[in-house]
N, C-alpha and C positions, 0 to 999 in steps of 0.2 A: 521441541525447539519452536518457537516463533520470531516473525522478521515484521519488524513495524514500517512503512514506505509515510513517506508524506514529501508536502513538495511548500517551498514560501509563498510562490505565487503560481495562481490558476493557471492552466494550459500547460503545464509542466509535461504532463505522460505519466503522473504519479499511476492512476488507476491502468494504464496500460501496462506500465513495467511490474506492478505488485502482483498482476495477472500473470504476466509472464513468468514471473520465478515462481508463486507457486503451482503453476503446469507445466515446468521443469522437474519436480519434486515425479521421483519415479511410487514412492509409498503415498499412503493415502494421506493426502492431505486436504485443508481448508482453505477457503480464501473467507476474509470477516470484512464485509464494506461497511465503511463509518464514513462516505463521501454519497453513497448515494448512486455512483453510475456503472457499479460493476456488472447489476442485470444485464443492465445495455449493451455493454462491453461484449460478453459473454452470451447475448442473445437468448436470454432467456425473461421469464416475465418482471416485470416490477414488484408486482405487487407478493403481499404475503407478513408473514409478522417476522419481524427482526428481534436482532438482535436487544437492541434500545429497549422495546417491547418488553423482552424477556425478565429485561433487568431492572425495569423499573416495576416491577411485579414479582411478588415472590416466586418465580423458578429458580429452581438449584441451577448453579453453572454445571451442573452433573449432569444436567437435562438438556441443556445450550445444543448437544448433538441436533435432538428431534428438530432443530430448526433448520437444518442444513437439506441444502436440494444440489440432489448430484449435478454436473457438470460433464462427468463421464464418470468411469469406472474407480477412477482414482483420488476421483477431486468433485470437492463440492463449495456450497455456495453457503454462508451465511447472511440475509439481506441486514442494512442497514434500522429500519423497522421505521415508527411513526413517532414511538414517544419524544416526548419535548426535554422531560427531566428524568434523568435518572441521579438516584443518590451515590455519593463519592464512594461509600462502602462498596457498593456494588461493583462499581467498575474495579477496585482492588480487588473483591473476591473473583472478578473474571479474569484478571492478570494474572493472579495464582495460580486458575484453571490452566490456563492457556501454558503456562509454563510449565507445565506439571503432566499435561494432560494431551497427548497428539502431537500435530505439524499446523502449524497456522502462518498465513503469512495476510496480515493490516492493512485494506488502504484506508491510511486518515486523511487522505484528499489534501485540502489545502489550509497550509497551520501557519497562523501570522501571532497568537499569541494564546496560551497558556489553557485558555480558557476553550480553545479549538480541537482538543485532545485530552482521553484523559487521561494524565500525568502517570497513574499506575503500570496503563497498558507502555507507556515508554521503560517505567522502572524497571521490571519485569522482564523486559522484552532479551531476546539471545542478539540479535541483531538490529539496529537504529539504520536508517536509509533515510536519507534527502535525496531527493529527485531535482534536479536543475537543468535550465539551459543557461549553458554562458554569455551570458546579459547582465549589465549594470544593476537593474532593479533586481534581481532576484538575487545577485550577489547580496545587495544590500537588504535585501529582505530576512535573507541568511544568516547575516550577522545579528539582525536582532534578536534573534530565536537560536541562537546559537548555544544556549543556556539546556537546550534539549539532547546535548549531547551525543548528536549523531555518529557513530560507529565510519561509514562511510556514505559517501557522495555518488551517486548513479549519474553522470553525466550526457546530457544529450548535445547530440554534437550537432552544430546548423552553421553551415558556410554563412562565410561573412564576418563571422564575429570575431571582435578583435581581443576578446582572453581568449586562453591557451586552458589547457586541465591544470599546466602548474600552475597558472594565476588563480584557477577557482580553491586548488588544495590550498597553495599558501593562505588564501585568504580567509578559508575561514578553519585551519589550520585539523584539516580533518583528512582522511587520501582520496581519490577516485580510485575506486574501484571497480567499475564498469564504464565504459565510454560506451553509448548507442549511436546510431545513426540516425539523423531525420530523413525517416525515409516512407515517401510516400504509400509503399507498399502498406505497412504498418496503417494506416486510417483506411486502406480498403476492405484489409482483411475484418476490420472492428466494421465497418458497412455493412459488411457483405456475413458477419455473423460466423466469420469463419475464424479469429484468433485461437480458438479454442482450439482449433481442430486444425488448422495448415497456417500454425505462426510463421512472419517471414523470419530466414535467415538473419535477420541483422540484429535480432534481440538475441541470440544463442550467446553474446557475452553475462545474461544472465542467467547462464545453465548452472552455474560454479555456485551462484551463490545462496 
């Protein structure tokens, strides 16, 4: 099974939350970053050959493992890598992989059009996740990309805001299925190198999924 996260617009929590579920995941699983800040996230180094890397070069997606650097016992890290182009085949042949082959769960960071994701890793995918906060823009950002066929909507919840979760489902006519809280704990423990190891409380609505 894999779970692809992405969010319309930057600052979402996409990389936070695709963290979260898969270090819910009790068997071995992967996290694959196609944004770039999972190292970070996760406190571990940047640098190192990704994924992109892999694929734009003939490695077998058979081989894709040897890229992955543990996280802990259960979970590991696949980095993003450097190449600029990879060919469309390839990322089909990785969505295959992925489907076929383990537990992975995607961050594709921040996706405003077509070209920001590639398309196979969504066909493929067991599960589709949009990341939002209930704000006007990202609603609307929503809709236009709505064409990617998101599964469910991971909702971050931030007083003040005048939609509701039924306003975000109606609108872009998909469920929430996780509501989180903005909650500052969550940006110390990403500080302080510790999500990994002592997430707060308030993300456990994404233990289900």
């Amino acid at each position: 099974m894999y779970t692809v996260c992405w969010s319309p617009k930057g600052g979402s929590g996409t990389t936070v939350v695709a963290s979260a579920i898969a270090l819910r995941h009790q068997e071995p699983h992967t996290l694959v970053d196609l944004a770039g800040d999972l190292p970070a996230v996760l406190g571990l180094d940047d640098g190192g050959r990704g994924i992109r890397d892999a694929l734009a070069d003939d490695t077998a997606t058979t081989d894709l493992h040897h890229l992955a650097t543990p996280i802990n016992e259960q979970h590991s890290l696949i980095r993003r890598g450097t190449a600029v182009s990879v060919p469309p085949q390839r990322w089909h042949e990785c969505a295959l992989h992925f489907a076929s082959n383990g537990s992975y769960t995607i961050d594709a960071g921040t996706v405003t059009t077509p070209d920001d994701i590639p398309m196979p890793l969504l066909q493929h995918a067991d599960q589709r996740l949009i990341v939002l906060r209930p704000c006007y823009l990202a609603l609307r950002r929503a809709r236009l990309t709505s064409h990617f066929n998101p599964d469910g909507i991971i909702l971050i919840d931030e007083p003040g805001r005048a939609l509701s979760a039924h306003d975000v489902a109606s609108c872009l006519d998909t469920p929430v299925i996780a509501q989180i809280p903005c909650d500052p704990r969550v940006a110390r423990a990403v500080d302080a190198g510790l999500l990994s190891v002592r997430p707060p409380r308030s993300l456990d609505p994404l233990s289900r999924l």
